[in-house]
C-alpha positions as CSV (number, residue, x, y, z in Angstrom):
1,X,0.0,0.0,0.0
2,X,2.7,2.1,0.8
3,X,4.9,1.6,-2.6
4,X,1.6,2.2,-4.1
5,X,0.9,5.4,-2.6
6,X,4.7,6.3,-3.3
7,X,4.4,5.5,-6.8
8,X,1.4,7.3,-7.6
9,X,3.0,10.9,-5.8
10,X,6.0,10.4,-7.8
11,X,3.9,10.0,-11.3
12,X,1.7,12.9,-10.3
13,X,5.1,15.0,-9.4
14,X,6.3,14.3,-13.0
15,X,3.1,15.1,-14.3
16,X,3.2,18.7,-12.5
17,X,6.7,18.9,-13.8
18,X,6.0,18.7,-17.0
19,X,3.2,21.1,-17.3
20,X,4.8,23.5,-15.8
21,X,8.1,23.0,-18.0
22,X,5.9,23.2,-21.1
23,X,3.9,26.4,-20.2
24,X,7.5,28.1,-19.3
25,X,8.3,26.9,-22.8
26,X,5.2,28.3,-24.6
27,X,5.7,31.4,-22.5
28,X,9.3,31.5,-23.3
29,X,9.0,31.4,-27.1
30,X,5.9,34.0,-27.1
31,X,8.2,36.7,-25.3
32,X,11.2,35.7,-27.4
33,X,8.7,36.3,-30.4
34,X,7.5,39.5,-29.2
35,X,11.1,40.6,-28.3
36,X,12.4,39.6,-31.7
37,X,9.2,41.1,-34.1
38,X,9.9,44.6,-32.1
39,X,13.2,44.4,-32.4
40,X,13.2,43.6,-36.0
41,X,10.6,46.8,-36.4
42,X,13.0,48.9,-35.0
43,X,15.9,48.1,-36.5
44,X,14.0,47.9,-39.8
45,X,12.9,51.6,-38.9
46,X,16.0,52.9,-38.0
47,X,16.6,54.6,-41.5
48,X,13.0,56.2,-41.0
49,X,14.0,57.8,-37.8
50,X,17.1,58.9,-39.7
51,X,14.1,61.2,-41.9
52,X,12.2,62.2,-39.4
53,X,15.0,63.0,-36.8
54,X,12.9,65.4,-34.7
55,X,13.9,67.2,-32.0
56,X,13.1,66.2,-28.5
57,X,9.6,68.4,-28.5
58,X,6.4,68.4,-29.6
59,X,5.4,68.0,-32.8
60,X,3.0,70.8,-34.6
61,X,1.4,70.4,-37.5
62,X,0.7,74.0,-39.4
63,X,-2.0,73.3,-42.0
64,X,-4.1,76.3,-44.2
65,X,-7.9,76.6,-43.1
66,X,-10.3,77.0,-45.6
67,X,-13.0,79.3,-46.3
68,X,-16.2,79.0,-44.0
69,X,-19.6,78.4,-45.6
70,X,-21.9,80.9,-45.7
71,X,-25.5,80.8,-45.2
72,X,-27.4,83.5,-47.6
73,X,-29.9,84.1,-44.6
74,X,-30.9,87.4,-43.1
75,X,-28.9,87.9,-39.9
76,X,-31.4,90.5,-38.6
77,X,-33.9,92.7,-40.6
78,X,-31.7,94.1,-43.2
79,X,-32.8,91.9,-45.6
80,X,-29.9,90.0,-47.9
81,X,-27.1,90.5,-45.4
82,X,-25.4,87.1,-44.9
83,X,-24.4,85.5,-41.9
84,X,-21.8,82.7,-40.7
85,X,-22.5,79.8,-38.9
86,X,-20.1,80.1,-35.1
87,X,-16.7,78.2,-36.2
88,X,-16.4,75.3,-34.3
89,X,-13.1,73.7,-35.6
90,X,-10.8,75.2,-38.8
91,X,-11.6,73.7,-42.1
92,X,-8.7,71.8,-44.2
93,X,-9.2,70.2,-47.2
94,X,-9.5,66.2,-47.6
95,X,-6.0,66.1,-48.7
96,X,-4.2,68.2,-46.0
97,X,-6.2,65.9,-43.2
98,X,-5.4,62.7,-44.9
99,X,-1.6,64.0,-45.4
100,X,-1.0,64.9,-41.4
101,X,-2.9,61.1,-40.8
102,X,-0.1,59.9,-42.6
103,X,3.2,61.5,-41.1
104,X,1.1,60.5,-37.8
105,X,0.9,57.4,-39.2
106,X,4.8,57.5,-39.8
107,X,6.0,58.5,-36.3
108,X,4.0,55.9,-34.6
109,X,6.5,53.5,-36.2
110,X,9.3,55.2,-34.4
111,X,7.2,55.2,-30.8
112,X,7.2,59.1,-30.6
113,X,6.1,60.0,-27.0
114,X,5.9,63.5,-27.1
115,X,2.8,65.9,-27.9
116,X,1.1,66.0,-31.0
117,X,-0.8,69.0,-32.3
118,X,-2.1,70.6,-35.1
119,X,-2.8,74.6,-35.8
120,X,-4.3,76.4,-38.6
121,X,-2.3,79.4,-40.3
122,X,-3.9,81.4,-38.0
123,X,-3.5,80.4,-35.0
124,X,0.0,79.5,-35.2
125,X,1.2,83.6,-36.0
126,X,-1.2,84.1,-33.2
127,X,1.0,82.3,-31.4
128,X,4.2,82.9,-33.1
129,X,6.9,83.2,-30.2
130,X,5.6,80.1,-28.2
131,X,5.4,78.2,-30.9
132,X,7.9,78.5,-33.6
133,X,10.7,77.0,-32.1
134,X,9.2,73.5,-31.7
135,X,9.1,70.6,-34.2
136,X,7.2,71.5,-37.7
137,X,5.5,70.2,-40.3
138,X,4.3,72.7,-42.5
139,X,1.2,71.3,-45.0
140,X,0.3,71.9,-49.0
141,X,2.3,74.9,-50.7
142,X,3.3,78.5,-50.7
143,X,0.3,79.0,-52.7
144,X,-2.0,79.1,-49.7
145,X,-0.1,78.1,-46.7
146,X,1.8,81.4,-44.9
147,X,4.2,79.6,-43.4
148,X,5.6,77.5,-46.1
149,X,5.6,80.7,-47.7
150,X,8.2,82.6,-45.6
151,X,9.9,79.4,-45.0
152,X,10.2,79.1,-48.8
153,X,11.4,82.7,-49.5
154,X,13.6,82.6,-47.1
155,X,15.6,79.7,-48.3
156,X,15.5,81.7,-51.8
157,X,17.2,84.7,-50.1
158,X,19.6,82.3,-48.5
159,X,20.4,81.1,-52.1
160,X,19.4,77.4,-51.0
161,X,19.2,75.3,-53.7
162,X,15.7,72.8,-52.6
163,X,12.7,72.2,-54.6
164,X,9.1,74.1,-53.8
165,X,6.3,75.6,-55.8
166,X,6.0,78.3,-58.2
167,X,3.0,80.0,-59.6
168,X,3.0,80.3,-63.4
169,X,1.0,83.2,-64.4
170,X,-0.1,84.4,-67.6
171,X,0.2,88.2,-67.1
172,X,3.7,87.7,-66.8
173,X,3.9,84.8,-69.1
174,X,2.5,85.2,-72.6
175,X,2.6,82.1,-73.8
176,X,0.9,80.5,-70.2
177,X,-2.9,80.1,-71.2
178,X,-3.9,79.5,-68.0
179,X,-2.7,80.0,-63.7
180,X,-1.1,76.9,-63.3
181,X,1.6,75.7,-60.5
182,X,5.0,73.7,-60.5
183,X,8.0,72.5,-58.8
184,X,11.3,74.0,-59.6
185,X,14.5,74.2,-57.5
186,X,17.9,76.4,-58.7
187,X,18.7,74.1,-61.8
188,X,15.1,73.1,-63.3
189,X,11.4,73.6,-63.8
190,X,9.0,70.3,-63.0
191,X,5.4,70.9,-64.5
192,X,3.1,69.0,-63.0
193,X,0.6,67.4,-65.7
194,X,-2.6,67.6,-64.0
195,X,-3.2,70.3,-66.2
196,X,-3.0,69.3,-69.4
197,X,-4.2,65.8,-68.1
198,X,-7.7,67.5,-67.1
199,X,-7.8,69.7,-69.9
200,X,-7.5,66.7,-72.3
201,X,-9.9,65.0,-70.0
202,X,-12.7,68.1,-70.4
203,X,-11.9,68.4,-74.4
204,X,-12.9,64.1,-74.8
205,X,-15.9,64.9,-72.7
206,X,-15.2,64.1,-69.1
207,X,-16.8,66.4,-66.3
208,X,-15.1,68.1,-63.2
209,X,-16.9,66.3,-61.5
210,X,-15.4,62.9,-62.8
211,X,-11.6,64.2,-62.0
212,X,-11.8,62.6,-59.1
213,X,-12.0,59.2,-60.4
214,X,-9.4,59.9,-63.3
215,X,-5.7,59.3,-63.3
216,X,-3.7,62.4,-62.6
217,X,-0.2,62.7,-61.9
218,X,1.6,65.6,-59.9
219,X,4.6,66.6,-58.4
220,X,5.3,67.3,-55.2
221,X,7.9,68.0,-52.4
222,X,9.3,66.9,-49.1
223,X,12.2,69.3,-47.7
224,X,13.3,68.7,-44.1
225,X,15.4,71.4,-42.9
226,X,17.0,73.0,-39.0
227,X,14.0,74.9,-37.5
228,X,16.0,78.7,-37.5
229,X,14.4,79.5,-34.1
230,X,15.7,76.3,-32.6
231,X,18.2,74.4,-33.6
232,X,17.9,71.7,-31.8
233,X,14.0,70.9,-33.7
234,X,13.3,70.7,-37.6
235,X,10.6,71.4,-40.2
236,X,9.1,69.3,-42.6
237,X,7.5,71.0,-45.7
238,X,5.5,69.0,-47.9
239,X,3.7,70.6,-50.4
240,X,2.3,69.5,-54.4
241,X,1.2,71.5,-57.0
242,X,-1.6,70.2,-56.4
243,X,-3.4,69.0,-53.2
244,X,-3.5,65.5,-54.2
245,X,0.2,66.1,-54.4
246,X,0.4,67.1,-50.5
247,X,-1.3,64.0,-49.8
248,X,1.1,61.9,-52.2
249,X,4.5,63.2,-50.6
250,X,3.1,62.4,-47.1
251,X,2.4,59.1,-48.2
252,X,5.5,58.8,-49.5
253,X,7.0,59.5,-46.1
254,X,4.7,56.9,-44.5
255,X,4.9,53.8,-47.3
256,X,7.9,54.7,-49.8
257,X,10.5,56.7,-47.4
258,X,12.8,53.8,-48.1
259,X,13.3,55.7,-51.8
260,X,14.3,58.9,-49.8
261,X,16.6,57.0,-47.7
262,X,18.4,55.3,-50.1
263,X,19.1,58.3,-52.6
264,X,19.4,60.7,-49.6
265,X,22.6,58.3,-48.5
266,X,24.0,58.9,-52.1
267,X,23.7,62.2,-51.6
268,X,25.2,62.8,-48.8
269,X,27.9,60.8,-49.2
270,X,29.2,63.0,-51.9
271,X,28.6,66.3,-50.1
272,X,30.2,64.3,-47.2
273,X,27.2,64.6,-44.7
274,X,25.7,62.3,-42.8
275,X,22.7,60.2,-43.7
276,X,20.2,62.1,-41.5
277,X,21.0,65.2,-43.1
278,X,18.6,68.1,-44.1
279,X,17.3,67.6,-47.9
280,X,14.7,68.0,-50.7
281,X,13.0,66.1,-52.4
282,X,11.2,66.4,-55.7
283,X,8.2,63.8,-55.9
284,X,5.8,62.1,-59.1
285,X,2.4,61.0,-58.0
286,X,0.1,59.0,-59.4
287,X,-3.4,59.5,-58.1
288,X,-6.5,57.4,-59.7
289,X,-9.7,56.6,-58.0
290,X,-9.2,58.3,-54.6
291,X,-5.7,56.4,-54.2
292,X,-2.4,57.3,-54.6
293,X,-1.4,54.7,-57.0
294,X,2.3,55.4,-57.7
295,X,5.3,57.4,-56.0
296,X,8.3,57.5,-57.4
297,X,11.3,59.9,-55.3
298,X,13.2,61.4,-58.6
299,X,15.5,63.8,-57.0
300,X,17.3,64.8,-53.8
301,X,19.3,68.1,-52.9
302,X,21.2,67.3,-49.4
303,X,21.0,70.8,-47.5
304,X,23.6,71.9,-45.6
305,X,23.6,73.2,-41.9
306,X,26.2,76.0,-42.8
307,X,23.5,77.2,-45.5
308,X,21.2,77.8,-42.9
309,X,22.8,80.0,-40.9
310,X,21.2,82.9,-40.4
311,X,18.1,82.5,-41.6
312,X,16.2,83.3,-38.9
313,X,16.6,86.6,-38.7
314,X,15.6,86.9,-42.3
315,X,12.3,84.9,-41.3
316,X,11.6,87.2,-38.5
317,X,12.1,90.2,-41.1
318,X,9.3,88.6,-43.4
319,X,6.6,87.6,-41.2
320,X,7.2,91.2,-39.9
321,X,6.8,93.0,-43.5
């Protein structure tokens, strides 16, 4: 009875053994999985973090509001006089919000824990000293965002060469039919082809209203340079001729930054600079059926820190004038 008892506590001993040995095991390889996959993610996004190497601050996103709507309603009894609804929240367009979703999208992979915000035009020279020296990304171009704008001409002044937008106009181009916009830098002028691609579009036919289910391809730009009003932070302008190139060049960041980084190493090897170097960027997007369908990074400009210097006293001069 006794060797009985003895042999069944040393079988039920063996059996506890090896239950617990195999959960340690199943645990063991599930935390060696987890430990490996985010290890792998990092390291995988380590160039990434070499693009976005932001400052150790909060992030602010610096988009252009749009126009309220307005109600053709009496306001009182002067009959005809419009009135606007109370704003709530600034306006952006479909492509600006879906572009700042994406570079959000972007520095998730690299586990940013500082603030994120976002300010219309506005608000952010309403707040100008507080908030200028922190980390930037200024959204769409110089055509309706103030900020990119000064950035932009300042840069210009400096005799930077980077790539941004330039209006076309036809009272001081003859043979310019039409207002159009395109990229161009200190050596070349990049046309977007949305125009002539809707224009062909309306001449076989096709409706505005149908553009937006149409292939269209536009250029677009990504410059990351040293915030002037702290050096320690950066700004991120990304911009298109067009809006659906804003949103193209932040996707770019997001999905295809893997182009940047590998012709941004090129191109700072021969400028010797290293790879996580300010630069520009000229973009081609290819937009069809409320998708970006293609993005292909053509060109890269590294921009020095020695170039810089300086320019924030220039800034401060033109959001002044």
């Amino acid at each position: 009875m006794k060797y009985l008892l003895l042999l069944n506590t040393s079988w039920t001993d063996q059996l506890f053994e090896f239950i617990i040995t195999l959960i340690l095991g199943i645990l063991s390889g599930i935390i060696a999985t987890i430990i490996y996959k985010r290890y792998s993610e990092k390291l995988n996004n380590l160039p990434l973090g070499k693009i976005l190497n932001f400052g150790n601050d909060d992030l602010l996103f610096v988009f252009p509001h749009r126009n309220e709507v307005v109600i053709n309603e009496p306001a009182s009894k002067e009959e005809g006089k419009p009135i606007k609804p109370p704003k709530i929240i600034p306006r952006t367009a479909t492509e600006d919000f879906i572009a700042i979703n994406n570079i959000i999208s972007a520095i998730l992979k690299l586990n940013w824990r500082k603030n994120v915000k976002a300010y219309d035009v506005d608000r952010f020279f309403g707040d100008f000293h507080n908030v200028r020296g922190k980390n930037l990304v200024t959204v769409c171009s110089r055509k309706i965002n103030k900020l990119t704008n000064i950035l932009a001409q300042g840069l210009e002044e400096k005799g930077v060469n980077f790539f941004r937008t330039e209006l076309v106009d036809p009272k001081t181009n003859p043979d310019q039919k039409y207002e159009e916009w395109r990229v161009v830098d200190n050596h070349g002028r990049y046309p977007s082809r949305t125009y002539t691609e809707m224009m062909a579009y309306l001449k076989n036919g096709k409706k505005p209203e149908d553009f937006a289910e149409l292939k269209l391809t536009d250029k677009a730009v990504i410059t990351k340079m040293m915030n002037p009003w702290n050096a320690q932070n950066k700004i991120i302008m990304i911009a298109g001729a067009r809006g659906i190139g804003t949103w193209g060049a932040a996707e770019c960041i997001k999905k295809e930054w893997k182009q940047i980084q590998k012709k941004l190493r090129y191109a700072s090897r021969e400028k010797g600079l290293k790879s996580n170097c300010d630069f520009s960027a000229l973009i081609e997007i290819t937009y069809e059926k409320y998708d970006i369908k293609k993005i292909e990074v053509q060109k890269i400009e590294v921009i020095s820190v020695e170039s810089q210097g300086g320019l924030g006293e220039i800034l401060d001069e033109l959001v002044n004038m």
